[in-house]
C-alpha positions as CSV (number, residue, x, y, z in Angstrom):
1,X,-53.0,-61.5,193.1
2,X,-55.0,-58.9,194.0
3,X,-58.6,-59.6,194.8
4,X,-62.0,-57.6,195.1
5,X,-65.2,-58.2,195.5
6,X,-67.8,-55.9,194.5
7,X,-71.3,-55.2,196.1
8,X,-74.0,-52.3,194.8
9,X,-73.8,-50.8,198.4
10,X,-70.1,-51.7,199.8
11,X,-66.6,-53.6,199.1
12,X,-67.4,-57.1,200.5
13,X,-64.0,-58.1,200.1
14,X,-60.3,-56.7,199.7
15,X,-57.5,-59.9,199.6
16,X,-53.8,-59.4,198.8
17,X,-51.5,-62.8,198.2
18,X,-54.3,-64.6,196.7
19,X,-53.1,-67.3,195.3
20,X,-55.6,-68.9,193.0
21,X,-58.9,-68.5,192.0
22,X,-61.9,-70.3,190.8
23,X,-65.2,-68.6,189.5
24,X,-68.3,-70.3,187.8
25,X,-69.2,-68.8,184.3
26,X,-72.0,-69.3,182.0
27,X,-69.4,-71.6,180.5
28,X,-68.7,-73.7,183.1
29,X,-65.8,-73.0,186.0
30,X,-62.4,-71.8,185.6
31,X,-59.4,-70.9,187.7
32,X,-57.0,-67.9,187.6
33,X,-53.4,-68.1,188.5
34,X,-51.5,-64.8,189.1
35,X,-49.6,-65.2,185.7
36,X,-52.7,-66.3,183.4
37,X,-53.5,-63.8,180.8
38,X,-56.0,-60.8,181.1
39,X,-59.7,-61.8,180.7
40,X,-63.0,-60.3,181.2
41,X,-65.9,-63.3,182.6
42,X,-69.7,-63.2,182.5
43,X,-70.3,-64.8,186.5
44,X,-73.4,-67.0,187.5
45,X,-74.8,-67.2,190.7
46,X,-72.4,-70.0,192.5
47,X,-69.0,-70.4,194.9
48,X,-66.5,-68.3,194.4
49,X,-63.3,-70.3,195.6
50,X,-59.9,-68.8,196.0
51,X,-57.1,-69.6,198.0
52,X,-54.3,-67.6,200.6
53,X,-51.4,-69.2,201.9
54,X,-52.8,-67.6,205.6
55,X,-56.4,-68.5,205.0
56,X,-56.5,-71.4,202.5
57,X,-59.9,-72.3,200.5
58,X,-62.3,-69.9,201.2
59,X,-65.7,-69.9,199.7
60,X,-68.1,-67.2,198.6
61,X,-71.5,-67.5,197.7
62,X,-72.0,-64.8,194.8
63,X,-74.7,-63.7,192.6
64,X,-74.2,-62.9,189.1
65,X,-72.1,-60.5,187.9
66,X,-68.7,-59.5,186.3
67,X,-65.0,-60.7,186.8
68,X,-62.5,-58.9,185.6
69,X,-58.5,-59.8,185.6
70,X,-56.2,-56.8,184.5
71,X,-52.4,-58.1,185.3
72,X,-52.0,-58.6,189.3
73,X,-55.9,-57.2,190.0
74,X,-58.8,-59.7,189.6
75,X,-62.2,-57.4,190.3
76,X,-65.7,-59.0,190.7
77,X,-68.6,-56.9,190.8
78,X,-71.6,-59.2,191.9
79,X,-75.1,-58.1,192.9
80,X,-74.9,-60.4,196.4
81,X,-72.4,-62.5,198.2
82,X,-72.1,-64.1,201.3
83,X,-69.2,-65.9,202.7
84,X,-67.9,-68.8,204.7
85,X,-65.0,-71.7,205.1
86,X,-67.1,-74.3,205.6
87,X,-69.4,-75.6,202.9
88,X,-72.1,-77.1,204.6
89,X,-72.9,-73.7,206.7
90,X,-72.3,-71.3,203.6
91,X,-75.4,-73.8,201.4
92,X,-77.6,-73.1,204.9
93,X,-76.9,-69.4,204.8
94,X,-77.5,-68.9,201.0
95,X,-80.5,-70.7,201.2
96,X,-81.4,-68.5,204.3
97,X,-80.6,-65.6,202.3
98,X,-81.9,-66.2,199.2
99,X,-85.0,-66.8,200.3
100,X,-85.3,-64.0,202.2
101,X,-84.5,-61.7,198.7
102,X,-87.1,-63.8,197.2
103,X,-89.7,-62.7,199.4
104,X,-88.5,-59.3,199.1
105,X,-88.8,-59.4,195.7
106,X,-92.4,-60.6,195.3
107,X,-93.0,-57.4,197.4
108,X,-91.6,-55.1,195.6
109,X,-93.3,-57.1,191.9
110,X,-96.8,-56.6,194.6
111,X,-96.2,-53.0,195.0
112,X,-95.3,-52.0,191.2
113,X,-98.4,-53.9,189.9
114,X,-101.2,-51.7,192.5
115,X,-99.1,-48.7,191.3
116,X,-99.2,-49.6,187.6
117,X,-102.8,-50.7,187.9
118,X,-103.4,-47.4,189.5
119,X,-102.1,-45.2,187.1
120,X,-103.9,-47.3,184.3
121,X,-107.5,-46.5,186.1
122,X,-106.2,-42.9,186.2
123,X,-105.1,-42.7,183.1
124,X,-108.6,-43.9,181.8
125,X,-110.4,-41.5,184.0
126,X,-108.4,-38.8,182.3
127,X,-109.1,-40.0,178.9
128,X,-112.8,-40.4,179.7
129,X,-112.8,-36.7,181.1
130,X,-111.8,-35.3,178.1
């Protein structure tokens, strides 16, 4: 199989020869050989496992997102994903990561509510002025 995985910004990965696949769904896990039938999956944040006969297991931390498998091409578009072989170090690294988006995020929530808050006294002031 053919396999690629998605970012917003960039292709984080572009694997030929894959052999098999496993992704988590809302529905629980589920593996793709290269002859199973066409599908279209709903992904949860979790490991993304597939398997090369030069590589073996490798493991993918991925956000949610979409998986689709159209004949020989399997496409997953995810919001983030890190990677690794080796479990232990990949759990370290998405809980590195993760946290790091958290914090982000809790920024950007900061920043929207002194903007909103801002245009709300605005706002007022307007209304009053008229």
């Amino acid at each position: 199989m053919h396999l690629k995985i998605l970012l917003p910004s960039e292709v984080f990965a572009d694997k030929t020869g894959v052999l098999e696949i496993i992704a988590d769904t809302s529905d629980g896990s589920f593996g793709l050989l290269p002859h199973r039938l066409d599908c279209v999956a709903a992904l949860v944040p979790g490991i993304l496992t597939y398997r090369t006969k030069e590589e073996g297991d490798v493991y993918i931390a991925v956000d949610e997102g979409v998986l689709v498998k159209a004949g020989e091409d399997v496409l997953c578009s995810v919001r983030h994903a890190i990677g690794g072989t080796d479990l232990s170090s990949l759990h370290d690294a998405v809980k590195r990561q993760f946290l790091v988006f958290d914090q982000q995020e809790k920024a950007v929530r900061a920043a929207v509510a002194k903007m909103e808050s801002g245009f709300v006294g605005r706002f007022a002031e307007f209304q009053h002025e008229r």
